[in-house]
Structure formats: structure tokens, C-alpha cells
C-alpha positions as CSV (number, residue, x, y, z in Angstrom):
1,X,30.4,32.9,146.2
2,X,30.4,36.6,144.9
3,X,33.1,38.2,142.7
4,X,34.2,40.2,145.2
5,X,34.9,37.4,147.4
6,X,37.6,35.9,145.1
7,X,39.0,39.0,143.5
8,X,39.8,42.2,145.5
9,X,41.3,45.6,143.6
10,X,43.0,48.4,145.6
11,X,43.7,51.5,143.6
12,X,46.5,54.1,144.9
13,X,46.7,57.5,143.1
14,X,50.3,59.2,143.3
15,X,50.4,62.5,141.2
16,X,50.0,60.9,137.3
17,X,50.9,57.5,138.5
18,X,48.2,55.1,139.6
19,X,48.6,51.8,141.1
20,X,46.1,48.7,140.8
21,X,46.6,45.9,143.1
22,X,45.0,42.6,142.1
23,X,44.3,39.8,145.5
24,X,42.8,36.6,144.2
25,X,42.1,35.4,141.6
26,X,41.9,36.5,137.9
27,X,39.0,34.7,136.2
28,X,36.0,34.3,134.0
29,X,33.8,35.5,137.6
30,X,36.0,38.2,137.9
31,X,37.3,39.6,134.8
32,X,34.1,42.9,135.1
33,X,35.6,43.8,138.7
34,X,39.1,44.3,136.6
35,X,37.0,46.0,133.9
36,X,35.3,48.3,135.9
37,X,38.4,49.1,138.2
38,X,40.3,49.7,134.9
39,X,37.4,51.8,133.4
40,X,37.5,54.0,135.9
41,X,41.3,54.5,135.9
42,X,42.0,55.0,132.5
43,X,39.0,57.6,132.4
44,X,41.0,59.5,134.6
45,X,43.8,59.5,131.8
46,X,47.0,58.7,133.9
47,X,50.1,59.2,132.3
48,X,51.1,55.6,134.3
49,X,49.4,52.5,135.6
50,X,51.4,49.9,137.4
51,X,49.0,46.8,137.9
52,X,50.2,45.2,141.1
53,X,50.2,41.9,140.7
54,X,51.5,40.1,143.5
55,X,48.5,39.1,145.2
56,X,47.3,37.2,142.4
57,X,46.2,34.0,143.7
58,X,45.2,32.2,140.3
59,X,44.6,33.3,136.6
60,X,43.4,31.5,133.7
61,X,43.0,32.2,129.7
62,X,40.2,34.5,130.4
63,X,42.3,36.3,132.9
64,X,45.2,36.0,130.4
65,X,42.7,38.0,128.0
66,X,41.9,40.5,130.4
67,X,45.2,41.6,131.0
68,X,45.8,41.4,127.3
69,X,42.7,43.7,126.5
70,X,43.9,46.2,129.6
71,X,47.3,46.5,127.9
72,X,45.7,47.3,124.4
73,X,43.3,49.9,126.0
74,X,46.3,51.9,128.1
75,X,48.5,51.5,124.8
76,X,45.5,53.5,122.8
77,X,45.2,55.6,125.5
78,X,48.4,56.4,125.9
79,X,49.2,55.3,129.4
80,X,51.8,53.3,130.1
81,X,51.4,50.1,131.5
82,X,54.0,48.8,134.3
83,X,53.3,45.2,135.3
84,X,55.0,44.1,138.9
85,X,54.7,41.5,141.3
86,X,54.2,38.8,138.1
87,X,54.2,34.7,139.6
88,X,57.3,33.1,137.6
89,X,55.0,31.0,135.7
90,X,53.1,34.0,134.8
91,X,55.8,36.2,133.6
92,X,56.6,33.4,131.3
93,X,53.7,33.2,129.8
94,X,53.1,36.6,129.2
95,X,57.2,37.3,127.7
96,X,56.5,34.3,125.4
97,X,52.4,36.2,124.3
98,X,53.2,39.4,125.5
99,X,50.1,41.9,125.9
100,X,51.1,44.4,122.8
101,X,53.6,44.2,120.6
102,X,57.4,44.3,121.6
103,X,58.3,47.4,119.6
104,X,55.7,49.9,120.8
105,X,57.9,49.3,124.0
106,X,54.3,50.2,126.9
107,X,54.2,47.5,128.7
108,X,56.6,46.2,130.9
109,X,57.3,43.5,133.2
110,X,58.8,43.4,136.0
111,X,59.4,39.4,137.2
112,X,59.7,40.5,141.6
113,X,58.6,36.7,142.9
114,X,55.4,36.8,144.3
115,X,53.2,34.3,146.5
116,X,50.7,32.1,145.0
């Protein structure tokens, strides 16, 4: 099975706001199609990204890192980094290892239930 079978990434543009939408699942197979997607947005220098996450299906520790590295590489960029559509279990995990530290105040989670 390819990547792009398991992982699927929808980008919406909206002035200096861009929107990522994650469908599947977040894993080692995957992790460059989140790269690449992510590349290409934060070339673009957004002033926002909100990374959709509702359609997750599945993520594991590499997808844990991936999120982890995309939340470093907006912070040093300067975009700021929304996180929506988080799985319960999810949002735990990443409020108790959050992606960058607490005070520099860039990324944010928003815990809207989603289906996995």
C-alpha cells in the first residue's frame, strides 16, 4: 500500500491563514507526505497555520515527532500554529509533551472531539 493511500492532506489558503487537513493516519510511511505538505506551506510564509486534525485516523511516536518538528519549524518561522480537531487521547498527550514550550504561547490546541 502507498503513502498516499493511508494519509491524505488537503491545504485551503484564506488570505494569511492556511489550513492543513490531515485524513488517515500519521505514521513512520507517512511522516514525508506531512513534510512535504508542510514545506511547501511554510515557504509560503503564512502569518497562520491551523493543522486540521480531525480526520486523523491513527498516529504513533513518529507521528508524535512530526507534529513536534512542524511546531518547532512554524515557531522559527514565525507562523503560528493552531491545532483543531485533536482525538481526546491525543490532546492529552500532546498538553502533557506539548510541541514547544508553554511560554512562547504558538501553538495551540483546540480539544473539538473528533472521529477515530
Amino acid at each position: 500500500m502507498r503513502a498516499e493511500d493511508l494519509l491524505q492532506t488537503h491545504t485551503l489558503w484564506h488570505r494569511d491563514t492556511v489550513e492543513l487537513r490531515l485524513t488517515g493516519e500519521l505514521d513512520l510511511a507517512t511522516i514525508p507526505l506531512l513534510q512535504q505538505a508542510a514545506d511547501m506551506i511554510l515557504s509560503t510564509r503564512p502569518r497562520r497555520l491551523h493543522l486540521d486534525l480531525a480526520g486523523l485516523t491513527f498516529c504513533d511516536h513518529t507521528g508524535l515527532r512530526a507534529l513536534h518538528r512542524l511546531a518547532h519549524q512554524a515557531s522559527a518561522a514565525h507562523i503560528h500554529l493552531h491545532l483543531t480537531g485533536i482525538h481526546p487521547r491525543l490532546h492529552r498527550t500532546l498538553t502533557q509533551h506539548p510541541p514547544t514550550p508553554r511560554p512562547r504561547g504558538v501553538v495551540r490546541l483546540s480539544g473539538r472531539a473528533c472521529v477515530a
